[in-house]
Structure formats: C-alpha cells, structure tokens
N, C-alpha and C positions, 0 to 999 in steps of 0.2 A: 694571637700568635699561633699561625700554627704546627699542630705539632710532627715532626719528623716519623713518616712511615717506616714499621720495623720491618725486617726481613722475617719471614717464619724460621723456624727449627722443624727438624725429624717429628720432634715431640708434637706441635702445634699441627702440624700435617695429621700425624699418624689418628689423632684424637676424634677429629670427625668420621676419621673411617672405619677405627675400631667400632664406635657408637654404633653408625650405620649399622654395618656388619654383625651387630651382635641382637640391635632391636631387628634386622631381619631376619635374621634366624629364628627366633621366639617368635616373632610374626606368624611366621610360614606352619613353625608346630601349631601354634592355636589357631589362625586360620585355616592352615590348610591351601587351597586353589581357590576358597572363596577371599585372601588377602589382598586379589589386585582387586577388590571392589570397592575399597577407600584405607584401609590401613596400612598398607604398604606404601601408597600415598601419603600419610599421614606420617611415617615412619622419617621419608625424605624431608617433609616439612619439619621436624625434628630437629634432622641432622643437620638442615640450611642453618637451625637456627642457633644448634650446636659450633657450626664453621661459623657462621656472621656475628657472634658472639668473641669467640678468638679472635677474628680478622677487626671488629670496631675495639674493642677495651686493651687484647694485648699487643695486637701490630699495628695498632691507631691508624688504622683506614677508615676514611670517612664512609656512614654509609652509604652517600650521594653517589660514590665510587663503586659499591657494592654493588646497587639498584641496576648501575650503569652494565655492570657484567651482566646481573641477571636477566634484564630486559635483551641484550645484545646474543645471549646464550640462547634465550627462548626463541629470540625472532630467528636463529638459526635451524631450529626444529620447524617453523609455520607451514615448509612445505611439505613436510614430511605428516604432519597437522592434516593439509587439506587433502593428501593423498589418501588418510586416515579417512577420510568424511567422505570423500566419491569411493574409495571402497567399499563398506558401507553400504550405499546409495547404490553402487554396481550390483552387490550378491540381491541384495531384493529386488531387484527389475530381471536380474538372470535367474531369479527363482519363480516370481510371477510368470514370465515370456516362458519358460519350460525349458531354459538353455541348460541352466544345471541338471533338471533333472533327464533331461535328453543325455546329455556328457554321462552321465551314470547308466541310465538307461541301455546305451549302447558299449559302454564300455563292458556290461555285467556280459556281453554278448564275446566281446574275445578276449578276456581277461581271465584266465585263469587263475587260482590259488596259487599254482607254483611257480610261475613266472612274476605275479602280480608286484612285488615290490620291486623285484630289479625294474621292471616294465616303465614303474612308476614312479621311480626315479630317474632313467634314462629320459620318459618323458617331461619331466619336471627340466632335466637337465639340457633339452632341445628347447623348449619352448624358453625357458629364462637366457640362451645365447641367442634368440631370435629378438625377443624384447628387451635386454638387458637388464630385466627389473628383477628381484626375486621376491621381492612382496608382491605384483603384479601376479606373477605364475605364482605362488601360494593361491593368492585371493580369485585367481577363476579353473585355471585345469587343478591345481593345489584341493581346492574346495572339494570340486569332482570326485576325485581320486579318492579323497577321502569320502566319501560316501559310495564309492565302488569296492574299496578295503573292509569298510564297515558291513558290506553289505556279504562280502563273501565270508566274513568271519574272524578278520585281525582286529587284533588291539588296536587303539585308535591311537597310542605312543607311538608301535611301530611305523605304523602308514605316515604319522607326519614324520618321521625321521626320514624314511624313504625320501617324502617331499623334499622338504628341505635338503637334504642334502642333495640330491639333484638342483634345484634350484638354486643354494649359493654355488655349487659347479660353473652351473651359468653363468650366476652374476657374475663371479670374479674371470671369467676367460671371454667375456661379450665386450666388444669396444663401445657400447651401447651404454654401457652399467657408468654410472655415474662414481663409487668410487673405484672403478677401475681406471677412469679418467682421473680421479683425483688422487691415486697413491704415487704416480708417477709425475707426478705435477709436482706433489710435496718431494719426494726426490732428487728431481732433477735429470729424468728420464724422458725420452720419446713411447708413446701408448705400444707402440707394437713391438720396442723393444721389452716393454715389460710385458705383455702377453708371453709375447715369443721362450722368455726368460721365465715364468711364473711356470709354464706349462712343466717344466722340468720337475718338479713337486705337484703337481696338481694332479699331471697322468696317473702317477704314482698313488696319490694317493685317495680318486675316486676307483681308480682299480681296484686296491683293497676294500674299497666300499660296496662295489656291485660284487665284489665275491663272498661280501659276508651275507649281501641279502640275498643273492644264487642260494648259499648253503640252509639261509634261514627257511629261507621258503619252499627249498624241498623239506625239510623236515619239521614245517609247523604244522602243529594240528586247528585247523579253523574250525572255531564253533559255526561259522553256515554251510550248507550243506544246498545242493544242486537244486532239491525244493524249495530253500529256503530267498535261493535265485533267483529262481524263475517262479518265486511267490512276489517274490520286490519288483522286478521287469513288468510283472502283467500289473501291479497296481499302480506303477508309475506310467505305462499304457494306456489303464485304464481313467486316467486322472486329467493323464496328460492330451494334448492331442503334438506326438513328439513327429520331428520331421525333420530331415537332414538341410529344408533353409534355415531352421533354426543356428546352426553355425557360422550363418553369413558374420552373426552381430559378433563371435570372438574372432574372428577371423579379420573383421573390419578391424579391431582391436590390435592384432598381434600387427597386421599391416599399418596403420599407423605409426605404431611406434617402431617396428623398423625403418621406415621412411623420415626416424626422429622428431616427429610429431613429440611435445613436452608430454612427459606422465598425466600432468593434468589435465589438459585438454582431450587429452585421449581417452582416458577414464570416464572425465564424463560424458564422453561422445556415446561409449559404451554402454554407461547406465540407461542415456537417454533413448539409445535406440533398443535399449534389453526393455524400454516401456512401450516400444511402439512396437515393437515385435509381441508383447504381452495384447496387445489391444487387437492384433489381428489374428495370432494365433489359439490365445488362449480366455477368449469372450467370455464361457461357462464362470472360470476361476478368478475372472477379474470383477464379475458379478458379485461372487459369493464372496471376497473380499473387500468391497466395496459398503455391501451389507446395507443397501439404501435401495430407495424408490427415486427413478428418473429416468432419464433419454441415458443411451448408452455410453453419451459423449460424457454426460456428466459425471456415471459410474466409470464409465475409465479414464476420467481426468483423477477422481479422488483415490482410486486402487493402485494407480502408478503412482501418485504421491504420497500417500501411505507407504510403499513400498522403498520409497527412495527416502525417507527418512527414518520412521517409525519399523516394528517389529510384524515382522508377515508370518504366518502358519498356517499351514495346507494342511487340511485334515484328513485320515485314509482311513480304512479297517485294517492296517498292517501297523502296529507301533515302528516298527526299525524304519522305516519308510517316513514316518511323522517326526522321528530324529531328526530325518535329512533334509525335511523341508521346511526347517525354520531358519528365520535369519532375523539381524536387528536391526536392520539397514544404518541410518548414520546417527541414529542415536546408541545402536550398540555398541559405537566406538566410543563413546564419551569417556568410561573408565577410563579408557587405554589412553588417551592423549588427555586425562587428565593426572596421570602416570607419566608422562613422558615432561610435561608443565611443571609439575614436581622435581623430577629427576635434572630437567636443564636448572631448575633454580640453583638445585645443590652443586650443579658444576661449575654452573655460573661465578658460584664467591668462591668454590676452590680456586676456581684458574683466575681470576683477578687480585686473589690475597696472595697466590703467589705460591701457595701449598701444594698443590700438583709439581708443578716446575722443582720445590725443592726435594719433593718425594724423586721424582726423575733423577736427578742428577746426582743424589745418592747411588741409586744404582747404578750409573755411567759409571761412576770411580772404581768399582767393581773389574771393571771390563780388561781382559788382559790378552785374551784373544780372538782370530774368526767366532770359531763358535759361540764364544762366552758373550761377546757380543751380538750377533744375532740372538741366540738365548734371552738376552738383557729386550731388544728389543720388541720380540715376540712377547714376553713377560708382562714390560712396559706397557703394551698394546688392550692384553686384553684387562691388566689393572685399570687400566681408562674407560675398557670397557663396562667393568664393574662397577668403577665411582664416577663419572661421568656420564656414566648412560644411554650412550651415543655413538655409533661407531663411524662418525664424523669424525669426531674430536679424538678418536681414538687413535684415526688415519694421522690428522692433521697434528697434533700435538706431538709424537712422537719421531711427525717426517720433520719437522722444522728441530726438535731438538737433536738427531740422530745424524743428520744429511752432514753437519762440517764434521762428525767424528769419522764416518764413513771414510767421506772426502782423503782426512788426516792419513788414515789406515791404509790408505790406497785402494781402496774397497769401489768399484764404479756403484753408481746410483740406482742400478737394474736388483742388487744386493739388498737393498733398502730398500726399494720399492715394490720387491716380491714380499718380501718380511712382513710388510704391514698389511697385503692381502691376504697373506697365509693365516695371520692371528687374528688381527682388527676385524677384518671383514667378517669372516666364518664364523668367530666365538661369539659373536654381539646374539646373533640369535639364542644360543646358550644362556642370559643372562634373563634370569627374568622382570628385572627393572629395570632392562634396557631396551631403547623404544624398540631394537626389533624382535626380540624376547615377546614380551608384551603387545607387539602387531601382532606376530603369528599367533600367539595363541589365543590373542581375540578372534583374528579371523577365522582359524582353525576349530575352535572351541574345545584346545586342546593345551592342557597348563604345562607351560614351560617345562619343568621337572618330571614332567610325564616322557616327555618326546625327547628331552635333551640325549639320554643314554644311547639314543637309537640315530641320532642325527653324528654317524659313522664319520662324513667326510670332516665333517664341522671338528669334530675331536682330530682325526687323523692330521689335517692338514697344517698346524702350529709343532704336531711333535715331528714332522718329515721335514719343515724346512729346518727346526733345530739339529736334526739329524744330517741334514749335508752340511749346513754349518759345520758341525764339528768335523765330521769326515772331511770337507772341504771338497766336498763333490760338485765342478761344476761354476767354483764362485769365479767371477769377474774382475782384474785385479786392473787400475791403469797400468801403463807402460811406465817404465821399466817397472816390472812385479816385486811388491812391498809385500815381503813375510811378517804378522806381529809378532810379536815376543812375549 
C-alpha cells in the first residue's frame, strides 16, 4: 500500500537550512579559501542528506522521486558544467598563444593607477553587452585586467569587484545574456520591454558604482610603482614574442557570439584557435612546455594539449609576472563543478519535497504592499540563491510563484521581471557555493569573500530596486490603476 506523501512544514523546510548555514560558517573559519577544495562540497553532501532524510521518513516521499529531482536538477547545471571545462581549456591556450599576456602587456601601456578600476569596469561592462556572458568576460578580458591591477599594485578583491561588477552590468542589460532572456520569459514580458524597464535601476545604480571606484582610485596608494611596470612590460616582452595579430583569436571570440553563435561552440573555437595561435607565435614556449624531444609537430601537438586540460606555468626572473602566468586549464575547474554537482543535489530534494515552495509562500502571506512585495521578491531571490545554488532556479522558481500575485495586484509583468534581475541575477555571484560564486573565483583565483565587499553594483542593485518599490518610482500598473492596501 502506498503511503500518502506529506506536505512539509516551516519547521521541516527551515531544518536543512539552518544545518547548511551553520556547518558552513564553521567551514569557512577552519578552512578558510582553501574550503571549496572538497569540504564545502562535503558540507552540501550533508545537508542533501539532512533534507532526503526529512523528505523519505517524515513526508514519505519515495526516494525514486528524490533521485528523480536530483538527477533532473543536475542535468540543469550540465551546460553551465561544460562552459566550466572549455573555460579552462580557453585560459591555457590564451596563456600559451601570449593572448593573455599581450592583453596585460599593453594594457600596463595606457592604464593608469587612477583611472584603472573605473577603466575596468567600464571595460568589463562593454565587452559583457557585446557577448552577453559575464562569465565569458571574467574568464578572458576579466583574467587580463586582473593581471594589469595586480601588476600596478591593487588588491586582487578590488580588481575583481571592478570585474564583476562591470560584467553583470552587461549581463543583465545585453539581449544576448541568457537570463535576461529568461526573467522575462518567467514573467510574462516581451525582452525589450524588460531591458527598456530594468534600465531605470540599473543606470542608477552602476552610476553609484563607477563613482565609488573614480573616488577609490584617486585616493588608493598602490604598492607598484612605474618601475615596478615597466619591470613586468619588459619581461612579458621579453618572454613573450607579443603582437597586435594576437587579438584576432578574442576578437574572433567576442564576434561570434554576437552573431549568437552558442557559448559552447564559441569557447571552444577560442581555445582551439588560442593553440594554433600558440604554435605560430610562440614556438620558444611551446617547446619549453612540452619538455620532450621530437619534430615540432609533435611538441606542439602535446603543449597545446597539455595546456587545454592540465596546469601551464611560464617561468620568468620576476615572481609578480609567474603569478600571472599560471593557469589550470580544465582540470582546474574540477573543484568548482564538483561544487556546483553538490549544490544541485541539495536543491534538487529541496524543490521536489516541496520545501522550497513552502518556505516561499510563507513569505508571500507577509505581502501587503508594492514595496513590501517587491522586498518579499528580491529576498525570495537571493534565498534561492543561497540554498539552491543557482541563479537559474533563483530566476525561475520565484518568476513562476510571483507572476499570478503580481498579476492579482495589478502590477504589469516588466515589475517582476526587473525584480528578479536586480536580485537573482547580480547576488549569485556573491554566494560562494553558488555556481557563479564558485566560477569566478575559480577563474579569477580570487575567493568569493575576498571580492564580494567590492563587487559595488552587485550589492547596490537589489537595495535600488527595493527602494523604488517602496517609493513607487516608476512601477507599471495595468489599466485601470490598482492601488494595494
């Protein structure tokens, strides 16, 4: 006979999350940044077991049904998986080929200290509405930059904040970006009304973002200094044999995907031609990489394949310089998406027991007006983003339970569709067991909690759209205009 599935409680919800929440705190003390390199993982596998424990014995869900979320959860993440693995495969062929270290190279040439972060986020913030990706521009001009920040003398927190915050700018305002495609989907909106509508918080509040990095950057003192410059320019010169065709291969890259060429195919168009750019330009260092006796064909078969999987390091007489030229190619990523395999599992048996959903709708009963409601949603958003891990699910979970109360309210769909770009989108980064937490600061080599305080837009943009909420600057109301009460 079988037996009748329960509904969760507050209590059965909350239980998994306090757990989570509390072994990763203690984590983070005793690890530290060396946590995403299996305990943190370990931590989620836990808490799976903590939720699929409640969800089989007290809400008698079978675990056939469990399995079924988890697998269905994961296979959600797979592309985001192989984007993980040709990134990767990309930084090592653009390290080998001297793309990276060219992009540095010339950047040390008109990049000032005190322009350099605004710089670097405006450019972050061009190149990610050109591609729509912002793991894409992290993982190539992203990379860059940070090896031209590092090289003049900032913290390496700052510079990714810079990054990033230019970069989800991009993401979320590029008709490219995939959830900018998908918040208005969950909705019930047309893509250019939600642009057109998002910008009204967005302007706002990358503005405040390049004015705090204008103010930082006149008044930071950088540990490098014009020698220390033009000590890093001449051994990357020296190493390199650097050259403005070197650019054809991200250039080919950025063109593609504007012509919407998939992420995938285009990445590894990138990687493969950052090896055949490596084999013509850089013969010397694909030798000395290769570390064998043969015909040149066969050393630069094995140096570009080395480089596209395993861990590359250029060696120099400047340590700052031997920083910048290591990479892990696609086994460096292995942590990170087996952090991300982790974290879909645990979301997995949340959202099929049904525990996510009744955490939600607790706080819907809350809701009494505009603001409060938007507040509730933004909230909602990046909770998901927290325990779910994902800022998929973070998008999707809250556009499908939000859209008929909107509806209700009189609220049009552009309301709801900016909501979940302004939080879901921008905060995922911030989380650091969430995949894109855990991308960036794989790619970056820069731990989540280091960079989060400085990733300006990322913070700013969930407390601006609360703040027209309340104000009611601006919202959308259908015809004839429904006041809440």
């Amino acid at each position: 006979m079988k037996v009748q599935q329960r509904t969760p409680s507050i209590i059965d919800a909350l239980i998994p999350i306090i757990f989570l929440i509390i072994l990763l705190v203690i984590n983070i003390q005793i690890f530290g940044t060396d946590s995403l390199a299996g305990s943190n993982q370990l931590v989620l596998v836990l808490s799976s077991a903590v939720a699929g424990s409640i969800a089989i014995f007290r809400l008698k869900i079978q675990w056939e049904a469990l399995q079924d979320g988890i697998v269905k959860s994961i296979s959600a993440a797979m592309s985001a998986i192989l984007i993980l693995f040709l990134i990767g495969s990309l930084a090592g062929t653009w390290l080998l080929s001297g793309i990276v270290p060219a992009m540095i190279y010339y950047g040390l040439k008109i990049l000032s200290p005190e322009i350099f972060l605004v710089a670097a986020c405006i450019i972050s913030a061009v190149v990610s509405i050109a591609t729509g990706s912002s793991w894409t521009t992290v993982a190539t001009v992203g990379v860059a930059l940070l090896g031209i920040g590092k090289a003049l003398g900032f913290e390496e927190g700052i510079i990714a904040g810079a990054i990033i915050s230019g970069a989800y700018f991009g993401d979320k305002m590029s008709p490219l970006s995939d959830t900018t495609n998908l918040a208005p989907a969950m909705a019930g909106t047309d893509l250019f009304t939600h642009i057109r509508y998002m910008a009204k918080t967005t302007i706002p509040s990358i503005s405040i973002t390049l004015i705090l990095f204008v103010v930082i950057g006149l008044n930071y003192e950088t540990a490098g200094s014009v020698d220390d410059v033009k000590a890093i320019s001449d051994t990357i010169s020296g190493k390199f044999n650097i050259s403005g065709w070197l650019f054809l291969v991200p250039l080919a890259v950025l063109g593609m995907i504007v012509k919407k060429v998939p992420a995938i195919p285009a990445l590894l168009a990138g990687a493969l031609l950052g090896g055949v750019f490596a084999l013509i330009f850089q013969p010397e260092i694909v030798v000395a990489i290769a570390n064998d006796s043969g015909s040149y064909a066969y050393l630069g078969f094995k140096a570009v394949m080395m480089s596209l999987y395993g861990e590359t390091a250029i060696l120099t007489d400047n340590d700052i310089v031997n920083e910048l030229l290591v990479t892990g190619g696609m086994a460096g990523m292995l942590n990170t998406i087996w952090l991300i395999v982790c974290a879909m599992v645990f979301g997995g048996i949340m959202e099929v027991s049904g525990m996510l959903q009744v955490l939600a709708e607790a706080v819907i009963k809350k809701v009494h007006s505009v603001g409060s409601l938007i507040a509730s949603t933004a909230a909602t958003c990046v909770f998901f983003n927290i325990t779910t891990s994902d800022q998929y699910l973070a998008i999707l979970v809250p556009g499908r339970m939000y859209a008929d109360i909107y509806r209700k309210r009189g609220l049009k769909p552009e309301n709801l569709s900016r909501t979940l770009e302004d939080s879901a989108t921008v905060t995922s980064v911030l989380v650091p067991w969430n995949t894109c937490g855990a991308t960036q600061a794989s790619v970056l080599g820069v731990a989540t909690l280091t960079y989060a305080p400085y990733c300006f837009f990322n913070i700013i943009s969930p407390f601006m759209t609360i703040l027209y909420g309340y104000l009611k600057i601006g919202i959308h109301y259908y015809e004839p205009e429904e006041e809440l009460v």
